[in-house]
C-alpha positions in Angstrom: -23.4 -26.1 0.3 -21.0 -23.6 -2.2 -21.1 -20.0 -0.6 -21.9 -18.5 -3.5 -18.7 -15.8 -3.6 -16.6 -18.7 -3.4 -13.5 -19.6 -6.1 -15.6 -23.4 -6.8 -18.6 -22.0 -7.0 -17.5 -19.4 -10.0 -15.8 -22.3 -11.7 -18.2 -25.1 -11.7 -21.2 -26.4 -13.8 -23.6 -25.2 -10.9 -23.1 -21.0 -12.0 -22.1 -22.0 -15.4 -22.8 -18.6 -16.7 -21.5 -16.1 -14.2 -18.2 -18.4 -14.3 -17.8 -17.6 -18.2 -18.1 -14.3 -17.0 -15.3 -13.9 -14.7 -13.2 -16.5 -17.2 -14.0 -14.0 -20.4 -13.0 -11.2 -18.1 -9.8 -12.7 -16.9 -9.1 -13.7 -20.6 -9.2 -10.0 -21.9 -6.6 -8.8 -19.0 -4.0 -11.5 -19.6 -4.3 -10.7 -23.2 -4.8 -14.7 -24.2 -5.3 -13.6 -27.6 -2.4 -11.2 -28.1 0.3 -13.2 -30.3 2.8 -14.6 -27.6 5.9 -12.1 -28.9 8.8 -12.7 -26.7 7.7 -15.2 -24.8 10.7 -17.4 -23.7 10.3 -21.1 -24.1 13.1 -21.7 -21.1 10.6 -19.7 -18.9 8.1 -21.0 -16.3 6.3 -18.2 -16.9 3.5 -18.7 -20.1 3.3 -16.0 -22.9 -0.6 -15.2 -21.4 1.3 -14.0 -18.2 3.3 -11.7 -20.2 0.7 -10.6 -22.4 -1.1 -9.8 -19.0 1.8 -7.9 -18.2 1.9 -5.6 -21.0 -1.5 -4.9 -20.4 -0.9 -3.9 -17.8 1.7 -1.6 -18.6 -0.8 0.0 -21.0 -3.5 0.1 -18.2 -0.8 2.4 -15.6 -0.3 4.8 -17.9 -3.7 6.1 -16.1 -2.5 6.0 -12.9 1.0 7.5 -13.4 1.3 11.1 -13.1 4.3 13.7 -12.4 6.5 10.8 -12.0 4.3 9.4 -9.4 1.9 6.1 -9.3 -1.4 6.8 -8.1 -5.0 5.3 -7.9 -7.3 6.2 -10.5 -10.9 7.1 -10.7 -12.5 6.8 -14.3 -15.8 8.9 -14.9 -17.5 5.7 -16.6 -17.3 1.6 -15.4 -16.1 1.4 -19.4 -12.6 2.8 -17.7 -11.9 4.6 -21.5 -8.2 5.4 -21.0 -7.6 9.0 -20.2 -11.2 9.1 -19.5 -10.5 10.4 -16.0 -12.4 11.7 -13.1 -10.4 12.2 -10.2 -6.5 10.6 -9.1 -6.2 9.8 -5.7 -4.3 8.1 -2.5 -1.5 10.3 -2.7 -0.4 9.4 0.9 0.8 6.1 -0.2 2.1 7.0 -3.7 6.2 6.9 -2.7 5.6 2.9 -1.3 4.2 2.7 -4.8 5.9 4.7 -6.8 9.2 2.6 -5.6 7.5 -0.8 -6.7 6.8 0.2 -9.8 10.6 1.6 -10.2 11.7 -2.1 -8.9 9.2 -3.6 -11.5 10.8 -1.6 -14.7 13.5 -2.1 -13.7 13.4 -6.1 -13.8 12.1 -5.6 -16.7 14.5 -3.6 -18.3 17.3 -5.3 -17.2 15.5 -8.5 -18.4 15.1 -7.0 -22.1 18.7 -6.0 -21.8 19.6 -9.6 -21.8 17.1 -10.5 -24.5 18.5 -8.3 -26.5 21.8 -9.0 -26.2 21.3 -12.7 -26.9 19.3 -12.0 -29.9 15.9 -13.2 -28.8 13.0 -10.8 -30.6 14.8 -8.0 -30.6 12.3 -5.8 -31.8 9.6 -6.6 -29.2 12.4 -6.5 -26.7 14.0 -3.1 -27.7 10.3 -1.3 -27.0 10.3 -3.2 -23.7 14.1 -1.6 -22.7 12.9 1.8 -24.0 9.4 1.7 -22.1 10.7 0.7 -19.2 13.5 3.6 -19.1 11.6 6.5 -20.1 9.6 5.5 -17.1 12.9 5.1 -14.5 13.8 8.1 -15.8 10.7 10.1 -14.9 10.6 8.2 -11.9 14.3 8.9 -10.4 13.7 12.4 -11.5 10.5 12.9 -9.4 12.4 11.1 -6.6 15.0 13.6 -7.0 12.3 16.4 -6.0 10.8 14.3 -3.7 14.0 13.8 -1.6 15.3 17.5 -2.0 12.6 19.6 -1.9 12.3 20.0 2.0 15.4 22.3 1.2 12.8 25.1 0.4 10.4 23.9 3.3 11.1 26.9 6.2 9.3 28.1 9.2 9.7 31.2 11.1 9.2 30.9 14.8 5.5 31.6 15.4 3.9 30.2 18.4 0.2 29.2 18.1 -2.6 27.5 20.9 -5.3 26.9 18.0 -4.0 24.9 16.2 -0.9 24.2 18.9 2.4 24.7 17.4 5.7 26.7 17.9 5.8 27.7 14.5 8.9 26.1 13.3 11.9 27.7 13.2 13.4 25.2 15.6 14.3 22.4 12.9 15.1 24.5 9.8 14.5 23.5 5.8 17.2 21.2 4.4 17.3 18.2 1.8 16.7 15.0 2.4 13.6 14.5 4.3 11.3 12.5 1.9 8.2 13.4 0.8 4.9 10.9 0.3 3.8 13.1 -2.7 4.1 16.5 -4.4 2.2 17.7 -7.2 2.7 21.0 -9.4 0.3 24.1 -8.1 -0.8 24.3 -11.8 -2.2 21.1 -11.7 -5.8 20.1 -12.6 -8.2 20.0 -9.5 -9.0 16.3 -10.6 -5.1 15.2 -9.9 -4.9 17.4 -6.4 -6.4 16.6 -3.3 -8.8 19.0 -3.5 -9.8 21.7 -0.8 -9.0 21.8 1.9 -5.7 20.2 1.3 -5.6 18.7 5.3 -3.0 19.0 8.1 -0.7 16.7 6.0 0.4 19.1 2.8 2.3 22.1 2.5 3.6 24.4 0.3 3.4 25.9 -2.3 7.3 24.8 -2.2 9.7 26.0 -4.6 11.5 23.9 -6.8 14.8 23.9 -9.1 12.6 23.8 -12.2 11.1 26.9 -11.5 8.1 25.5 -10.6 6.4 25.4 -7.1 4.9 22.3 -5.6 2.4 21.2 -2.6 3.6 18.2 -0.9 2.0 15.6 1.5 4.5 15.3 3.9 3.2 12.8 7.1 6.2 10.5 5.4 6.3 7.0 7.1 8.6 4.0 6.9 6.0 2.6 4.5 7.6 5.9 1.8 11.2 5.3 3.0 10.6 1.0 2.3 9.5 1.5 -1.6 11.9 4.5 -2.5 14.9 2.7 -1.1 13.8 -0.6 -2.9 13.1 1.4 -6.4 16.3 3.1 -6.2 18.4 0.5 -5.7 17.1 -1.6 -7.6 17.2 0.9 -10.2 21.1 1.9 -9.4 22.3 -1.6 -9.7 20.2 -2.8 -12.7 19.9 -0.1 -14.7 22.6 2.5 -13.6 26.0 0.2 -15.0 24.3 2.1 -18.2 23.5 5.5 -17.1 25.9 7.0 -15.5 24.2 10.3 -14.8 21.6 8.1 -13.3 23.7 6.3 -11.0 25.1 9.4 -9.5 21.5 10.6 -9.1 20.7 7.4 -7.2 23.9 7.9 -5.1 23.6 11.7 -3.9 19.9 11.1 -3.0 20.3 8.1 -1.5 23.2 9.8 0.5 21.5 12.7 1.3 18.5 11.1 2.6 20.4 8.5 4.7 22.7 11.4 6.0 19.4 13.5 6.7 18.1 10.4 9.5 21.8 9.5 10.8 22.1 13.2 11.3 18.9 13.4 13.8 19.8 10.3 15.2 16.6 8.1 13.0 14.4 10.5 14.0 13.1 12.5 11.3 12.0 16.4 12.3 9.5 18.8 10.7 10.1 22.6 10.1 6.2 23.1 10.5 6.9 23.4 14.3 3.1 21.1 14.6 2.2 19.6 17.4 -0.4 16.7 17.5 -2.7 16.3 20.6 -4.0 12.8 21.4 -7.5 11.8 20.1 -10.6 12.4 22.5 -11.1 8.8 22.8 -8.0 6.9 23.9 -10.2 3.5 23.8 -10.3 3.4 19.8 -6.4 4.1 19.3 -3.2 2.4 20.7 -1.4 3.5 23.5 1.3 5.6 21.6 -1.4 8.2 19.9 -1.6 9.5 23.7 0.9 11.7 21.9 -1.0 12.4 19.1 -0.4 11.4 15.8 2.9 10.7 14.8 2.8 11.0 11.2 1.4 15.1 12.3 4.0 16.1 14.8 7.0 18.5 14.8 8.9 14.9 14.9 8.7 11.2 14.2 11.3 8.2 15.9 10.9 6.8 13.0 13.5 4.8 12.5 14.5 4.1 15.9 12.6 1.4 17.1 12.8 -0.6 13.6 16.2 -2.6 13.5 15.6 -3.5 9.8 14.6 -0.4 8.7 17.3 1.4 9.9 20.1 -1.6 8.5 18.4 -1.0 5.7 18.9 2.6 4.9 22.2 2.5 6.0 23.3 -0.3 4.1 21.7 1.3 0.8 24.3 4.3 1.6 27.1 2.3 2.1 26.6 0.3 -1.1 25.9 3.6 -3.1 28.9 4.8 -1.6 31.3 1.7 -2.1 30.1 1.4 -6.0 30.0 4.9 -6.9 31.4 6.9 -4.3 34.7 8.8 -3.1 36.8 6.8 -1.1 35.8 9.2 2.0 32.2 8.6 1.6 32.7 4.5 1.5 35.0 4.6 4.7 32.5 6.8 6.1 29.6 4.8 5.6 31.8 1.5 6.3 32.0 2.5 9.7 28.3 3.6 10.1 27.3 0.3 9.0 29.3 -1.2 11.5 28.4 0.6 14.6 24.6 -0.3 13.4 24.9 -3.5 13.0 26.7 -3.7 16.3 23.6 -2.2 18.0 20.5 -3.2 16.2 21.8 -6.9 14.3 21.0 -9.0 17.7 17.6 -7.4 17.8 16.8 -8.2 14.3 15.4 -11.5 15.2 13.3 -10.6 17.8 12.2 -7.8 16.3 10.6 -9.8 13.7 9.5 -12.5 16.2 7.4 -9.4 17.8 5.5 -8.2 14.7 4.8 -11.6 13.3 2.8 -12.2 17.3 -0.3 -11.1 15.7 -0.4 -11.8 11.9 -3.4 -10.2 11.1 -3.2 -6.9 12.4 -1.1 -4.1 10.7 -0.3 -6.8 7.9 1.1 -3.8 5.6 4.8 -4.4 7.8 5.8 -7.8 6.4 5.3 -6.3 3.2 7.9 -3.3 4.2 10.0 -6.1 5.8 10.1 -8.3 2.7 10.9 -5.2 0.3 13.7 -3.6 3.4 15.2 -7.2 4.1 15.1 -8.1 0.3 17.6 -5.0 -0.3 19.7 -5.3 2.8 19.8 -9.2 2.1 21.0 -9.0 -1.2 24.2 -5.8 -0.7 25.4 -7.8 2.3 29.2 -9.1 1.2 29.9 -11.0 4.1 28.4 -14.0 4.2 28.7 -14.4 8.1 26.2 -11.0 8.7 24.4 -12.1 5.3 23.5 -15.1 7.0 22.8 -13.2 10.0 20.3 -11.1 8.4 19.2 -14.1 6.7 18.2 -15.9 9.9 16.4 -12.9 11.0 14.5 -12.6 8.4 13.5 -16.4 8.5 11.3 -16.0 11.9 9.0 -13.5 9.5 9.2 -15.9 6.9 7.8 -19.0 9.9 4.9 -16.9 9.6 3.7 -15.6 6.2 5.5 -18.0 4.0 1.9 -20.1 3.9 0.0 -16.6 3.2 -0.6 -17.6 -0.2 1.0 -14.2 -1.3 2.5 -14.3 -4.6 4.7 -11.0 -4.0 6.4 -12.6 -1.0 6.8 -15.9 -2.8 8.5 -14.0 -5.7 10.7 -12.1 -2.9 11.4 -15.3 -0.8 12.7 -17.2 -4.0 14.8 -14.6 -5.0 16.9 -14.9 -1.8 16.4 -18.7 -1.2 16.6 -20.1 -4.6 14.0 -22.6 -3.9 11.7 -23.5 -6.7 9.2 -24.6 -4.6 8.5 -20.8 -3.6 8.7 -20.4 -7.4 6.0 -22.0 -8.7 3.9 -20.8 -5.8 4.3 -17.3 -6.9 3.4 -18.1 -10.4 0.2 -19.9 -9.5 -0.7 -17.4 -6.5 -0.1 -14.7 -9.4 -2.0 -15.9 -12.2 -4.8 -16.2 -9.7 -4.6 -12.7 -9.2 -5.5 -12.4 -12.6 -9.2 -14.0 -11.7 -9.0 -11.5 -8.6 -9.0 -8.4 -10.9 -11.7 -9.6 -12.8 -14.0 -10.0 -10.5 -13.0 -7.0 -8.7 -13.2 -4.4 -12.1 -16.8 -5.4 -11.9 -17.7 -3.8 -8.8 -19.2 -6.1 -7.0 -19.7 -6.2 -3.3 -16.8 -8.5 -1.9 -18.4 -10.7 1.5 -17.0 -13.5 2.2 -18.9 -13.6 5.5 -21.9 -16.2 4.5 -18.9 -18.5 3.6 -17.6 -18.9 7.4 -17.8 -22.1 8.7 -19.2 -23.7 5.1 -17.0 -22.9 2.5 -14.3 -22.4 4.8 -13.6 -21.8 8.9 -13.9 -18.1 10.6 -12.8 -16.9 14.1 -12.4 -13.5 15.9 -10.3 -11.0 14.1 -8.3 -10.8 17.3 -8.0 -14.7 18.1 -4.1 -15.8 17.6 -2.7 -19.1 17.8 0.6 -21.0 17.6 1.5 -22.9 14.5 3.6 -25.9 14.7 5.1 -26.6 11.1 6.6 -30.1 9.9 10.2 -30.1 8.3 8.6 -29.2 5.0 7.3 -25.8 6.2 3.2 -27.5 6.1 1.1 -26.7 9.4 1.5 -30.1 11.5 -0.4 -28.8 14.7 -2.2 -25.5 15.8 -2.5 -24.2 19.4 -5.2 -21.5 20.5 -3.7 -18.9 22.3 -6.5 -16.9 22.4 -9.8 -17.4 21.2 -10.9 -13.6 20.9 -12.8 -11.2 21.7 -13.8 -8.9 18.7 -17.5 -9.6 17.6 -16.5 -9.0 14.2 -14.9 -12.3 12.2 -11.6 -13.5 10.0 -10.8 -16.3 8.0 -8.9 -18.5 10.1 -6.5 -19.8 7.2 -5.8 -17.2 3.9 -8.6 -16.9 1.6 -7.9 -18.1 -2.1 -6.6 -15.4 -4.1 -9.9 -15.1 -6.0 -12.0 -14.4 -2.9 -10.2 -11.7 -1.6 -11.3 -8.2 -1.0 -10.3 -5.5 -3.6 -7.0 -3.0 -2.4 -4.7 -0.8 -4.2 -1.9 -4.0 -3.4 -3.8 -7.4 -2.9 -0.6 -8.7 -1.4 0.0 -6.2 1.9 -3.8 -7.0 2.8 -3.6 -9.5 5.8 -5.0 -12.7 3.8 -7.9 -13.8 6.2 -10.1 -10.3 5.1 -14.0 -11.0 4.5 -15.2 -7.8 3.1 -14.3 -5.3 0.9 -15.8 -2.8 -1.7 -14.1 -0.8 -4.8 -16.9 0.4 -8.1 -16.1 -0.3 -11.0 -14.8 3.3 -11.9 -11.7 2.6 -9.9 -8.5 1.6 -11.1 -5.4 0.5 -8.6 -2.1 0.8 -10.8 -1.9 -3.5 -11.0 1.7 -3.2 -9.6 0.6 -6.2 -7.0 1.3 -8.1 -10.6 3.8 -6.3 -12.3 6.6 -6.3 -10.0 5.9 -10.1 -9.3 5.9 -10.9 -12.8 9.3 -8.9 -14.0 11.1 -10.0 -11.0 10.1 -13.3 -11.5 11.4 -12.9 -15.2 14.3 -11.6 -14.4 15.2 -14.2 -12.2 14.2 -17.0 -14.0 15.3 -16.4 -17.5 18.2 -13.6 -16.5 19.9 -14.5 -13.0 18.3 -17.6 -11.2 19.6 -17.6 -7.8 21.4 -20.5 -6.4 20.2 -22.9 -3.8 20.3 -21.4 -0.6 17.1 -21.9 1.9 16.8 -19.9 5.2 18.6 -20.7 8.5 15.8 -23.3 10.0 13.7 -21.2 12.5 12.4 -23.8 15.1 9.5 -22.2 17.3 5.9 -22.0 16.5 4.8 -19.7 13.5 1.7 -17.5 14.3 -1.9 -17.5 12.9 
C-alpha cells in the first residue's frame, strides 16, 4: 500500500489528478515558462532553477522589511503581493537576515563575472544592481543592529516582582547584537503587537534620529547568520565598495571585541534575572537557572569551540584585509591563544552534538554556516586541515540527511561533485516541497510508518557504520526509546517533509507539521543554495579536497 502523503503516490497514475496538481504548482514557482535569460550552458544548474530563483526574489520582497527578513502573513491564500496581514518571527530574523546577505551576495558576485565576460549583460546587470541595493540595506540595518545597545542603559533599580537589580551593573555600549529592531512608527501589522514580552526593549535611540524597539534574547543562532552574511558580503562584494568594507570591518570588530571583552559571555544592561520554570521535568537541566536567552547574562560563547573560532577568526581576517597594522597583530594573537585553548576540543565537541541527531537539529545548521566561514579564512593549511577534520565528525553524521543546504556547504569546502549534484537534486525537490506546502495542507506523515517507510521513538539513537563510500553498511541500536511519540528512522524525501521557515535546519525524520496557506517563509532554504551553488560552479569551483576520513560510527 502507497500512504497517501507519500512522494510516489503524488507522482503516479494511481492519484493522477492531485499529482498534476502539485506538478502545475511546482511549475509556476520555478517559472518553467519564463524565457531561460542567463542561463549558462557550462552550468549544472537548468535555466527552470534559475527562473525559480528569480521568483523567488520577487516573492521576498514581502517578507523583507527595515533591512530585515521576516515571515509573512498574507490576508488571502491568493498571497497578492503587498497584500499583507501581519510580519512575524522576529526572534529569528538576524540567522535569516544573514542568509539572505550570503545569498545576494553569491549572486552578485556571480553577475559580476557574467558581466565581465560578456554573457547577457543586460539580464545580468539588474541581477548585480538587485542584489546590492539589497546588501546595502542589509549591512546598514546590521550596522544598527550591532550598535544600537550603545543607547540601551539601566539605572540601578532593584525589583522582587519581576526579580531584577535594575541594571546599572553592565552599562550600554556597542556591540552586543540584536535579533531584531523595528522603528516605533511602524505599522502594528509589522510589530509584535502588545504586549511586546520580556524579550524587547526600548524605545532605543538611534543615529538616524529615529528610536527603535528591539528583541534582544540574542543567541548563537543571530551571531551564526550575521557573521556568515557579513563576511561573505566583505569579501565578495566589498573589493568594490569600499565604504562597505570598512562598515563590515568596524562592526565585525566591535562586536567581536564586545564578547572577548566579557570573556564570551555576553551581559545585559536590563539587570533581569530569569527564575527556573515550575516544572523542572519538561526542561533540561540548565533552565534550573532560568532562561538563558532572559537573564542579566548569557555564557554564550564559552562552551562552543567553533563558535567562538569563528567570531574570532572573522575579526582577525577583517583586520588583516582592511585593518591597521595594530588591529591585525592584535587580533593575530587572539586567534592564537584561541585556538591554543578551544582547537583540540573542536572535534569532540562536534562528536557530542551529533550523539543525538534528531534533537536540537537547528546546531549543524549554525555549525555548517560558523565552520564554513572559519574553514574558508584559515591560511595555514596545517590548522585549516585541523578545523577541517573537526568539522568531518559532524559531517559522519548529516552528510546522508538529504539536506540540499549542507550539500551546497559541504561541496564548497570539499570540492566533491558527488555532494554537488546531491544539492541540486535535494534542491529542486524543494521546489515540489513548497508546492504542496503553499496549499495548506495538513502535513502527517504518521499513517506512512512502517508502510511507506520505517518509524521508531523520537528519542531511539543508534550507531551508523558507513562503507568507504560514505553509504550506511551496518546500524547498531543503542537505544530503542522511550518517547510514545514517533520519527522517521531514515530522512524523509524532501517532498514529504513538514513545512518551516528553513526546511533544511528541521531534523529530517519530522512526521507532522502544519503552515495555511496565508503564510509565506522568505524561500531563502532555496536561494542561498542556489546562488552559492552558481557561484561556485560557473564562478570559482573549488578544487578537489575531501574531509580528513573520520573512522567511528556516525549517529542516527
Amino acid at each position: 500500500m502507497t500512504h497517501p502523503d507519500s512522494y510516489e503516490y503524488l507522482t503516479n497514475t494511481v492519484n493522477g489528478t492531485q499529482a498534476l496538481i502539485w506538478r502545475a504548482a511546482a511549475a509556476v514557482l520555478c517559472g518553467a515558462l519564463l524565457t531561460p535569460v542567463g542561463a549558462s550552458a557550462s552550468s549544472p544548474l537548468t535555466p527552470d532553477d534559475q527562473a525559480a530563483a528569480l521568483l523567488l526574489e520577487d516573492r521576498i520582497a514581502d517578507n523583507l522589511w527595515y533591512g530585515q527578513v521576516f515571515e509573512a502573513t498574507y490576508r488571502t491564500p491568493d498571497r497578492t503581493p503587498g497584500d499583507l496581514a501581519s510580519v512575524h518571527n522576529f526572534g529569528d530574523s538576524a540567522l535569516w537576515t544573514g542568509t539572505y546577505l550570503a545569498a545576494e551576495a553569491f549572486r552578485y558576485a556571480t553577475a559580476r563575472t557574467k558581466i565581465a565576460t560578456g554573457e547577457d549583460v543586460a539580464f545580468w546587470g539588474e541581477q548585480q544592481a538587485e542584489a546590492k541595493a539589497r546588501i546595502d540595506q542589509i549591512v546598514a540595518k546590521y550596522h544598527l543592529l550591532i550598535n544600537i545597545s550603545k543607547n540601551w542603559d539601566y539605572e540601578l533599580e532593584p525589583s522582587l516582582d519581576p526579580p531584577s537589580f535594575g541594571g546599572g551593573v553592565f552599562r550600554g555600549e556597542p556591540g552586543y547584537l540584536m535579533r531584531a529592531c523595528i522603528p516605533t512608527d511602524a505599522p502594528s501589522w509589522a510589530t509584535w503587537g502588545e504586549p511586546r514580552g520580556p524579550r524587547v526593549f526600548g524605545p532605543l535611540d538611534w543615529d538616524d534620529g529615529n528610536q527603535y524597539w528591539c528583541e534582544d534574547a540574542t543567541s548563537r543562532d543571530a551571531y551564526a547568520g550575521t557573521t556568515f552574511g557579513l563576511l561573505t558580503a566583505f569579501d565578495l562584494v566589498g573589493p568594490d565598495d569600499d565604504e562597505l568594507r570598512a562598515q563590515i570591518r568596524d562592526d565585525v570588530i566591535t562586536m567581536t571585541t564586545f564578547a572577548l571583552k566579557y570573556l564570551w559571555n555576553t551581559p545585559r544592561p536590563h539587570g533581569n534575572i530569569s527564575l527556573p520554570p515550575e516544572d523542572l521535568e519538561e526542561y533540561s537541566p540548565v533552565d534550573v537557572w532560568g532562561h538563558d536567552f532572559e537573564n542579566f547574562i548569557s555564557p554564550l560563547f564559552v562552551y562552543v569551540p567553533m563558535a567562538r573560532l569563528n567570531m574570532t577568526q572573522i575579526a582577525r581576517h577583517v583586520a588583516d584585509e582592511a585593518g591597521t597594522p595594530e588591529q591585525a597583530a592584535f587580533w593575530e594573537a587572539v586567534w592564537a591563544e584561541e585556538l591554543a585553548s578551544q582547537g583540540s576540543l573542536l572535534a569532540t565537541s562536534m562528536e557530542i552534538d551529533s550523539f543525538q541527531p534528531n534533537d536540537g537539529y537547528y546546531k549543524f545548521n549554525l555549525h555548517h554556516l560558523t565552520g564554513y566561514t572559519t574553514i574558508r579564512l584559515e591560511p595555514d593549511p596545517a590548522v585549516r586541515e585541523l578545523l577541517r577534520q573537526a568539522f568531518s565528525v559532524m559531517d559522519n553524521t548529516t552528510r546522508d540527511d538529504v539536506n540540499a543546504h549542507f550539500e551546497t556547504i559541504t561541496y564548497a569546502l570539499t570540492g566533491e561533485a558527488g555532494r554537488r549534484d546531491l544539492a541540486i537534486e535535494h534542491l529542486r525537490e524543494w521546489l515540489d516541497y513548497r508546492a504542496r506546502i503553499d496549499l495548506g495542507v495538513p502535513t502527517n506523515n504518521s499513517p506512512g510508518c512502517d508502510v511507506e517507510f520505517e518509524c521508531v521513538a523520537r528519542d531511539s539513537l543508534e550507531l551508523v557504520v558507513r562503507a568507504a563510500d560514505g553509504s550506511e553498511a551496518a546500524a547498531v541500536t543503542l537505544f530503542p526509546g522511550t518517547d510514545a511519540r514517533l520519527r522517521a528512522r531514515r530522512p524523509l524525501p524532501v517532498p514529504l517533509r513538514p513545512p518551516t521557515d528553513f526546511l533544511w535546519q528541521r531534523p529530517p525524520t519530522q512526521l507532522e507539521g502544519f503552515e495555511g496557506a496565508t503564510r509565506q517563509a522568505p524561500g531563502i532554504d532555496y536561494l542561498l543554495p542556489y546562488w552559492m551553488l552558481r557561484y561556485y560552479t560557473d564562478v570559482a569551483p573549488p578544487g578537489l579536497s575531501p574531509f580528513p576520513p573520520y573512522p567511528a560510527p556516525a549517529h542516527a
